[in-house]
Wavefront OBJ file of the C-alpha trace (Angstrom):
o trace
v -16.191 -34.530 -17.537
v -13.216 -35.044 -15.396
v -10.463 -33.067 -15.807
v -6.916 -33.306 -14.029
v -5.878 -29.986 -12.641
v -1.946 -29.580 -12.188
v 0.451 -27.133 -10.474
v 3.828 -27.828 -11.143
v 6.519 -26.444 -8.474
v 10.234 -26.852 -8.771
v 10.541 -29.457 -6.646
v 6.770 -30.765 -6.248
v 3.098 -31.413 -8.136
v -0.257 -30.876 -6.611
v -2.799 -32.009 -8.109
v -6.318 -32.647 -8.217
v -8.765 -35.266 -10.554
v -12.341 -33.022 -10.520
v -15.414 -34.376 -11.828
v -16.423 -30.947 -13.026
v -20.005 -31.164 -13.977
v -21.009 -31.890 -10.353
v -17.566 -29.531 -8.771
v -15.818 -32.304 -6.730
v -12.926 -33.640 -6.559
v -12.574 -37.919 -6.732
v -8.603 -37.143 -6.013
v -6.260 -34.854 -5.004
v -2.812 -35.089 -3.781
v 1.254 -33.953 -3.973
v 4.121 -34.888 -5.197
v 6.874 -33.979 -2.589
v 10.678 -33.931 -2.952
v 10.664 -33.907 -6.709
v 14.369 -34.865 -8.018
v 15.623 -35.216 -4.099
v 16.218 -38.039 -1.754
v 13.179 -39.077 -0.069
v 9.953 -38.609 -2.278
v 6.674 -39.140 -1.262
v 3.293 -38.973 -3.171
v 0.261 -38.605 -0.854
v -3.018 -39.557 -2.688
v -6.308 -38.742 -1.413
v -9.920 -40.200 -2.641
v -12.842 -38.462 -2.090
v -14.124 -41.251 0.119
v -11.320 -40.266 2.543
v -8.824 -43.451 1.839
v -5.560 -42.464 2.161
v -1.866 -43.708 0.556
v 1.907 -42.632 0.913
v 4.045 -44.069 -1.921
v 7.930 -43.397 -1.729
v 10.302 -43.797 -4.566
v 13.027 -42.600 -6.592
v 10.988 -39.435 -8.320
v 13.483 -37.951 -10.314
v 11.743 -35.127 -12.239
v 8.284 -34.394 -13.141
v 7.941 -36.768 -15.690
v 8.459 -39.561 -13.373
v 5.868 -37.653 -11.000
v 2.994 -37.465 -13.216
v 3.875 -41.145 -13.866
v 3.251 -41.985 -10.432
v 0.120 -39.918 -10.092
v -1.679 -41.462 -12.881
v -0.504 -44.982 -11.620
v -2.081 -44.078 -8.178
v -5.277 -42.717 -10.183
v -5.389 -45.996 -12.058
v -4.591 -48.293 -9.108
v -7.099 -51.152 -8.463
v -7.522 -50.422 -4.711
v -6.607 -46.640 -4.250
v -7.406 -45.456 -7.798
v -10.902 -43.440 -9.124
v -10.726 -44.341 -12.703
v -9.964 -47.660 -14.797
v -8.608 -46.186 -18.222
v -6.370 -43.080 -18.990
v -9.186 -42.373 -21.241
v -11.493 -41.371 -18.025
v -9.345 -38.309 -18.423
v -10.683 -35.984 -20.366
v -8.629 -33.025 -20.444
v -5.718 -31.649 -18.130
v -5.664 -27.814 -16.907
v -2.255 -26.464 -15.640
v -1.624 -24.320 -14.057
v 0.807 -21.320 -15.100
v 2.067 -18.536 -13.137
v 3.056 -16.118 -15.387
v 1.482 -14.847 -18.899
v 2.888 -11.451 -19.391
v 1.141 -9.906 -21.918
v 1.151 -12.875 -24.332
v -1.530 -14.552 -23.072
v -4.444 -12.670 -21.213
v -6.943 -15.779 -20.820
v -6.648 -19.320 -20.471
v -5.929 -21.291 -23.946
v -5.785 -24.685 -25.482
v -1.604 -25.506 -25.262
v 0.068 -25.989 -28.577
v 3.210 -25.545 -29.873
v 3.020 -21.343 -30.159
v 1.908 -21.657 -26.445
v 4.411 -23.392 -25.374
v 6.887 -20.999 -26.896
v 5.229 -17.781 -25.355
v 5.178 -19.641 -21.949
v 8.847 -20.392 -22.411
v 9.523 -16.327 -23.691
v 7.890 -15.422 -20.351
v 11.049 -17.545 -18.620
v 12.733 -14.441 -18.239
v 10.431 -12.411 -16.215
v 9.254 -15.615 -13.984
v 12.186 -17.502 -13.630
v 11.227 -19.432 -10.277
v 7.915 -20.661 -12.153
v 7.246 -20.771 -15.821
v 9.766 -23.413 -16.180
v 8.509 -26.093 -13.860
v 5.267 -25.294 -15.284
v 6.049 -26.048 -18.358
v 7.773 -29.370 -17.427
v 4.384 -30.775 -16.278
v 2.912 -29.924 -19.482
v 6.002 -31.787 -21.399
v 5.257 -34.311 -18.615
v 1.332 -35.043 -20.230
v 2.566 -34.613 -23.677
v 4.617 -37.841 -22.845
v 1.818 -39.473 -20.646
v -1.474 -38.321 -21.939
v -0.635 -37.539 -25.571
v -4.260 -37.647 -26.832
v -5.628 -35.510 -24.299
v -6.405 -32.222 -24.350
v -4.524 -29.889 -22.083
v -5.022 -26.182 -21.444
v -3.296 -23.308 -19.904
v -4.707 -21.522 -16.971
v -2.363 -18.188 -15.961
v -2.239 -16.731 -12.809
v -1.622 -13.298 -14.497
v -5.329 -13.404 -17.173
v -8.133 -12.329 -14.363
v -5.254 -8.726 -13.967
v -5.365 -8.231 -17.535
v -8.010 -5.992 -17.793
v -6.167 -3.447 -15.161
v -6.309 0.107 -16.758
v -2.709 1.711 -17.404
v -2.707 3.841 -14.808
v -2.952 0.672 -12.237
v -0.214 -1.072 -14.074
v 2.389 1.386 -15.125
v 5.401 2.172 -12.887
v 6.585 5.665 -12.651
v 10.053 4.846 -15.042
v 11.016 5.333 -17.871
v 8.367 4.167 -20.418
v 10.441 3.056 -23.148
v 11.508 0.033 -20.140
v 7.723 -0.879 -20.357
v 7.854 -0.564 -24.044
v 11.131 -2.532 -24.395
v 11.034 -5.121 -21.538
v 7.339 -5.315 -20.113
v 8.174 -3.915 -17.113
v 4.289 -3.327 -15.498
v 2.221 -4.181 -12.563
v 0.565 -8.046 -13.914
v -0.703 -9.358 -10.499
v -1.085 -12.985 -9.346
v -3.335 -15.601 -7.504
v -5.863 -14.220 -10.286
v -7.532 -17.900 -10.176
v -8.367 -17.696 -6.288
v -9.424 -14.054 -6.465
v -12.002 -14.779 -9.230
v -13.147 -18.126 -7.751
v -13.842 -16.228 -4.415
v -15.556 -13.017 -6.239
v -17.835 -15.263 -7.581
v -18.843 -17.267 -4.326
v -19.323 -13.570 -2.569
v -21.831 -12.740 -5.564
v -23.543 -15.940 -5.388
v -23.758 -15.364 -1.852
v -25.252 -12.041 -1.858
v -27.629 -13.055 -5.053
v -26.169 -10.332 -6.741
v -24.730 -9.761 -10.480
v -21.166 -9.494 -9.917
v -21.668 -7.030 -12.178
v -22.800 -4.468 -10.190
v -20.994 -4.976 -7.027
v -17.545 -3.465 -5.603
v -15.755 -6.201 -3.879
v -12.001 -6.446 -2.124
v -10.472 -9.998 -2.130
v -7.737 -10.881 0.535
v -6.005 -13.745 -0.139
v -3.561 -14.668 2.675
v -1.232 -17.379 3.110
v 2.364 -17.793 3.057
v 2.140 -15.279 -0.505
v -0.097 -12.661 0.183
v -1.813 -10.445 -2.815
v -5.117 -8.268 -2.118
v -7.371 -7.270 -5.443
v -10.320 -4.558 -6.201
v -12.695 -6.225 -7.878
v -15.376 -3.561 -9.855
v -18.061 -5.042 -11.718
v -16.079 -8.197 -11.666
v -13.234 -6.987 -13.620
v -9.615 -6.565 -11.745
v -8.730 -3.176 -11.288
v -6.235 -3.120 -9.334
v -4.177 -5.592 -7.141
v -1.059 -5.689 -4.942
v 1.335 -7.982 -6.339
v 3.282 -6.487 -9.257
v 5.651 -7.324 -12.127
v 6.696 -10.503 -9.938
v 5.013 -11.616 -6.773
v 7.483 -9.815 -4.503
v 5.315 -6.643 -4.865
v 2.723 -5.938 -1.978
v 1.650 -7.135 1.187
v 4.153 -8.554 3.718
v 4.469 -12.289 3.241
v 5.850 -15.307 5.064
v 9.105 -15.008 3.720
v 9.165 -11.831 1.229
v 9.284 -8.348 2.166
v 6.615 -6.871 0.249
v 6.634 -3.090 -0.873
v 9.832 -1.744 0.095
v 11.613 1.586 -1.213
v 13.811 0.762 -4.063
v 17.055 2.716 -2.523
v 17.030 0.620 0.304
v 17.901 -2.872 -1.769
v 21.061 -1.049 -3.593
v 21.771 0.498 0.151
v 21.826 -2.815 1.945
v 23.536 -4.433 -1.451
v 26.253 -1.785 -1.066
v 26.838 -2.261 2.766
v 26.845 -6.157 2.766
v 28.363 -6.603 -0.636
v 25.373 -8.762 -2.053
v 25.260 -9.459 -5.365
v 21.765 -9.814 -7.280
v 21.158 -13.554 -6.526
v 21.661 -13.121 -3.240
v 19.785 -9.732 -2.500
v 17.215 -11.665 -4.724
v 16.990 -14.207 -1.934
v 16.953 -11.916 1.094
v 13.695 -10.114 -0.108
v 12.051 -13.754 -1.175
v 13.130 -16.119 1.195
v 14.213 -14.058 4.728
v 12.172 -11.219 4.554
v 8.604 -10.746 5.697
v 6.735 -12.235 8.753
v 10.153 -14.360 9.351
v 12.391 -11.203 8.809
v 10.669 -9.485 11.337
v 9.857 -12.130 13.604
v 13.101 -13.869 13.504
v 10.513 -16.752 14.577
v 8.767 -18.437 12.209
v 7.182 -17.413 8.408
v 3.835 -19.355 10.088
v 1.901 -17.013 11.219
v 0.298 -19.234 14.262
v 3.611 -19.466 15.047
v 4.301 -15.718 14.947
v 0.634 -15.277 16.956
v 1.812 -17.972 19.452
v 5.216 -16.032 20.345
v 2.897 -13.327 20.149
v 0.685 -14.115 23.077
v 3.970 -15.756 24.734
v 4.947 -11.967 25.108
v 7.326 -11.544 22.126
v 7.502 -7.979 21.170
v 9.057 -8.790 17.585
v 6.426 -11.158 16.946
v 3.769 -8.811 17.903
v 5.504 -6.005 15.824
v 5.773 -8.767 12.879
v 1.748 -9.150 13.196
v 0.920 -5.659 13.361
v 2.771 -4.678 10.181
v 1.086 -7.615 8.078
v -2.389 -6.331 9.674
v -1.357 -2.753 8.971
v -0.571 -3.097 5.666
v -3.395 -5.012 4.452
v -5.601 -2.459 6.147
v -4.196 0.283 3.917
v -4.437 -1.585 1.108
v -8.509 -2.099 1.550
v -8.685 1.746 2.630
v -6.853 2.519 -1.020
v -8.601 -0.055 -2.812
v -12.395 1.711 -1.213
v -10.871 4.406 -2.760
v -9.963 3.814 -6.256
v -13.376 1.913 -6.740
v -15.659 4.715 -5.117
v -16.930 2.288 -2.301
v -17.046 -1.487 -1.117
v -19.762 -3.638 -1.111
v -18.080 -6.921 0.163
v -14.843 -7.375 1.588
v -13.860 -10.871 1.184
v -10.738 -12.768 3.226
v -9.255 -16.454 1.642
v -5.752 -18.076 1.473
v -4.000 -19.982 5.211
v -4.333 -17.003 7.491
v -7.112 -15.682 5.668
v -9.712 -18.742 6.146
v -7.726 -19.651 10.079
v -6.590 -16.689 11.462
v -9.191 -14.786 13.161
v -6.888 -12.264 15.169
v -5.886 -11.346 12.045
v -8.872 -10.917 10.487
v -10.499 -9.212 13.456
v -7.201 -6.587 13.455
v -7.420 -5.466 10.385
v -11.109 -4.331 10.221
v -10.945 -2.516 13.866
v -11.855 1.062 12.928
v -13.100 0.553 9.749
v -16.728 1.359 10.554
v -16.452 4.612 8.264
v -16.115 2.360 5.687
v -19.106 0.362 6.609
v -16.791 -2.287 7.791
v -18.113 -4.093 11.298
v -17.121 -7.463 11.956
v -19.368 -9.774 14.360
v -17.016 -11.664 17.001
v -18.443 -14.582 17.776
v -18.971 -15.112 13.779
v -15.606 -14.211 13.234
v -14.097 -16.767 15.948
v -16.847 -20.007 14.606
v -15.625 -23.077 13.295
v -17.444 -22.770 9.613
v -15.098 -22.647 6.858
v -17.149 -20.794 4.618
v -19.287 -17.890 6.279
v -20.582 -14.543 7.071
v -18.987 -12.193 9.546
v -19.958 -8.715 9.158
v -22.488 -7.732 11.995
v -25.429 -6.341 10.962
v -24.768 -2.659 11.920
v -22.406 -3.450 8.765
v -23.056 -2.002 5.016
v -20.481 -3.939 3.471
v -20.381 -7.721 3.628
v -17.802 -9.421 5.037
v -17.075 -13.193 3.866
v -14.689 -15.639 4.899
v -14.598 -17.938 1.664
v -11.795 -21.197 1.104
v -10.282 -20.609 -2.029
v -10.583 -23.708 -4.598
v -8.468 -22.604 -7.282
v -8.035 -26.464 -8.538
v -11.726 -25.877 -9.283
v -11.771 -22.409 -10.798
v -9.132 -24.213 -13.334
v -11.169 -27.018 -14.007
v -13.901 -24.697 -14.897
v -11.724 -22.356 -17.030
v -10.172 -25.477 -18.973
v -13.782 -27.298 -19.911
v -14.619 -24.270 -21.285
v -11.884 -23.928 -23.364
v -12.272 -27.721 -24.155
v -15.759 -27.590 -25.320
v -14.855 -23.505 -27.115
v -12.714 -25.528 -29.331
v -14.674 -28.483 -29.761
v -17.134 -25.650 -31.381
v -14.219 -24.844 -34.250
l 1 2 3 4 5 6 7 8 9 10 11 12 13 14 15 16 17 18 19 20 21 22 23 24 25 26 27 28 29 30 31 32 33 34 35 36 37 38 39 40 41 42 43 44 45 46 47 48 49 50 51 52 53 54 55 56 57 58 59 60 61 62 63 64 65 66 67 68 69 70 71 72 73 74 75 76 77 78 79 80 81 82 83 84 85 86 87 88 89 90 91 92 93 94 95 96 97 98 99 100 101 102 103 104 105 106 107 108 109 110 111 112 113 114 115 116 117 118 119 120 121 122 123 124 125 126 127 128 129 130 131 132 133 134 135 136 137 138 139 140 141 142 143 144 145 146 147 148 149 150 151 152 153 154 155 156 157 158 159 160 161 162 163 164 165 166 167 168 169 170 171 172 173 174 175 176 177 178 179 180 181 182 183 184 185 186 187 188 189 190 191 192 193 194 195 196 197 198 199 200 201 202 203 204 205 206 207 208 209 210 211 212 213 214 215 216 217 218 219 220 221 222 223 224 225 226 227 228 229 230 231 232 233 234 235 236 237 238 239 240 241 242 243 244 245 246 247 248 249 250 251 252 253 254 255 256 257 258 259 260 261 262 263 264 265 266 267 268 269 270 271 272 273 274 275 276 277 278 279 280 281 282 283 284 285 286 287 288 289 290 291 292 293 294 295 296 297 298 299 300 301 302 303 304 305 306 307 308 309 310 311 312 313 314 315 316 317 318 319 320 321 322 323 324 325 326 327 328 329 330 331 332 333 334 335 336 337 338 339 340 341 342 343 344 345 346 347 348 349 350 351 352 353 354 355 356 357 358 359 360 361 362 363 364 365 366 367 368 369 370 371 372 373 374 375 376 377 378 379 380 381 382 383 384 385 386 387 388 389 390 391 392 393 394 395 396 397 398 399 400 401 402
C-alpha cells in the first residue's frame, strides 16, 4: 500500500511516498518558497537519484501539482499511474478537542479543522490547503487526518488545566494540548521494541529536540504529560521561541516598548530562545561553535536549553513514579552529543548514566546508557512521515470494514 504523507507549511510541502507494508520510503522531498520568487522542489528516490525543479509555484495547489508530476516522471518518478496512490495522510497540527485521533477527512472534518483556525493560526490553515490541494488532484483517493495534538489527548485534567479562570477553559478551550505527538509515539514505540518490552508496562521520557523543542511522559504508553501547551510556545527553550516565561513579563516588556500583540507575538516566536540569548544563531552547532570559540552568551544560551530540559525529565520521573527509558530525537536530539551528555550529568539518582564513547559514535539509532545505568537511554531518529503512514492505513482499511 503506498500512501503519500504530507505536511503543509505556509510557505512549503514536505513530503514523503511510503510503501507502508514493508516501512520505506520510494520518495521524499520539499517544496520550498511556496507563493515567492524562486521555488524549488527537491525530489529524492530511494535509490539515491536526485532532482531540483524551479518554477513559478504559486500556492499549494500548484505544489502538489509538481510533486505528483515528479512522482509520475518517466526518469525520476516511482510510480506510473496516480492510481499507485492509494491513500494520502496529512498532516495537521492542531485538533483541539474536536478531534482526538486520526480520521478519514470529509466535509465535517474539514470544518472542525477550519474551527480550530483560531487557536492555531500559523498552521491549521496551510494544512488544510494541501488537503483542498488533493481534493483537486487526487479526488478518488482517500485522504486522512493525522493531528499533532491526538497522542496528548488522553492527558488527565490536572496535566492540562491552567490555573485561570475555568469558565475560559469552558468558553474558549484554553488547556495544555501538546504537540509533535506523531514523533513522540513513533519513538516510544522503537524504545519498547528495543527493550522487548510491552509498552504497556514501561515509564518512558521522550525528548524531541530541534529547532521546536517539546519533552513528553509517556506511562504505559499513554501521554501524561508534555511540555508544549495550548500553542507550541509553551516549554522548553527553542531556536527561536522563548519557552516558559512568567506571564507579567510579556505585558511588562509590551508596556515599556509599546508592542502591540502581533508584534510581542513575534518576539516570543521568532527572536526569542537559543537566538535571543545567543544573539548568534537559533542553530545550535552554531551556538556550540561560538561556544567553544569562548562566547560567554553562547555558553549561557546552551546551558539554559540543557537546564531546562533537565528539569523537565526530573518533574516528569516524578509525576510517573520512576523512568524506565529516557529517550532523545528531533536535530539536536539525534546530533548533538554535548547536549545530550549535559543534561544527564548528575542524574545517577535517577538511574540515569550515560556511556561516552556511545554517546559520541556515529550510529543514528543506538544505546547510550552505561551499564551501571537502570534506566535506558536511547538515541532514536524520529520518522514521523512513517508513524502517519501507519496511522492513515489503518484508518483506510477501519473504514473499508464499514
Amino acid at each position: 500500500m503506498n500512501i503519500l504523507v504530507l505536511n503543509c507549511g505556509s510557505s512549503s510541502v514536505k513530503y514523503q511516498l511510503i510503501e507502508v507494508d514493508k516501512k520505506v520510503f520510494l520518495a521524499k522531498g520539499i517544496v520550498d518558497r511556496v507563493g515567492m520568487s524562486g521555488a524549488v522542489l527537491t525530489n529524492i528516490r530511494a535509490d539515491g537519484d536526485e532532482i531540483k525543479i524551479s518554477g513559478d509555484i504559486l500556492d499549494h495547489t500548484t505544489a502538489i501539482e509538481y510533486i505528483l508530476a515528479v512522482l509520475l516522471s518517466k526518469n525520476h518518478g516511482v510510480i506510473t499511474s496516480k492510481d499507485e496512490i492509494h491513500a494520502v495522510g496529512h498532516r495537521v497540527v492542531h485538533g483541539g478537542e474536536t478531534f482526538t485521533g486520526s480520521v478519514m477527512i470529509d466535509d465535517s472534518v474539514i470544518k472542525g479543522i477550519r474551527d480550530n483556525f483560531e487557536i492555531a493560526p500559523l498552521h491549521n490553515p496551510h494544512n488544510l490547503r494541501g488537503i483542498n490541494a488533493c481534493q483537486t488532484h487526487l479526488p478518488n483517493i482517500p485522504q486522512v487526518g493525522v493531528f499533532d495534538t491526538a497522542f496528548h489527548h488522553e492527558m488527565p485534567p490536572h496535566a492540562y488545566i491552567y490555573g485561570i479562570p475555568y469558565s475560559l477553559y469552558s468558553q474558549y478551550k484554553i488547556r495544555r494540548y501538546g504537540f509533535h505527538g506523531t514523533s513522540h509515539e513513533y519513538v516510544a514505540q522503537r524504545a519498547s521494541e528495543t527493550l522487548k518490552k510491552d509498552i504497556k508496562k514501561l515509564k518512558i521520557i521522550t525528548c524531541h529536540l530541534g529547532n521546536g523543542c517539546s519533552i513528553t511522559a509517556i506511562d504505559k504508553g499513554i501521554s501524561i504529560d508534555t511540555s508544549m501547551g495550548f500553542t507550541p510556545l509553551e516549554g522548553l527553550l527553542m531556536g527561536t521561541r522563548s519557552g516558559d516565561i512568567d506571564a507579567s513579563v510579556i505585558l511588562y516588556v509590551m508596556a515599556k516598548e509599546g508592542l502591540n500583540y502581533s508584534e510581542a507575538n513575534t518576539l516570543l516566536n521568532k527572536h526569542s530562545g537559543l537566538q535571543g540569548i545567543s544573539g548568534v544563531s537559533s542553530d545550535m552547532r552554531e551556538v556550540i561553535s561560538e561556544m567553544n570559540d569562548g562566547n560567554k552568551k553562547a555558553k549561557l544560551a546552551f546551558d539554559v536549553f540543557c537546564y531546562r530540559v533537565k528539569k523537565y525529565i526530573g518533574s516528569y520521573v516524578a509525576a510517573m513514579g520512576g523512568v524506565d527509558a529516557l529517550v532523545f530525537t528531533g536535530g539536536i536530539g539525534e546530533n548533538a552529543p554535548d547536549v545530550r551528555k549535559a543534561i544527564c550529568e548528575n542524574m545517577e539518582f535517577f538511574g540515569i548514566e550515560i556511556d561516552r564513547a556511545a554517546n559520541n559514535s556515529k550510529e543514528k539509532e543506538k544505546s547510550i546508557n552505561n551499564p551501571k545505568s537502570s534506566t535506558s537511554v536511547f538515541v532514536i531518529p524520529t520518522n514521523e512521515e512513517l508513524m502517519i503512514a501507519l496511522e492513515t492505513k489503518e484508518v483506510v482499511k477501519g473504514a473499508k470494514k464499514k
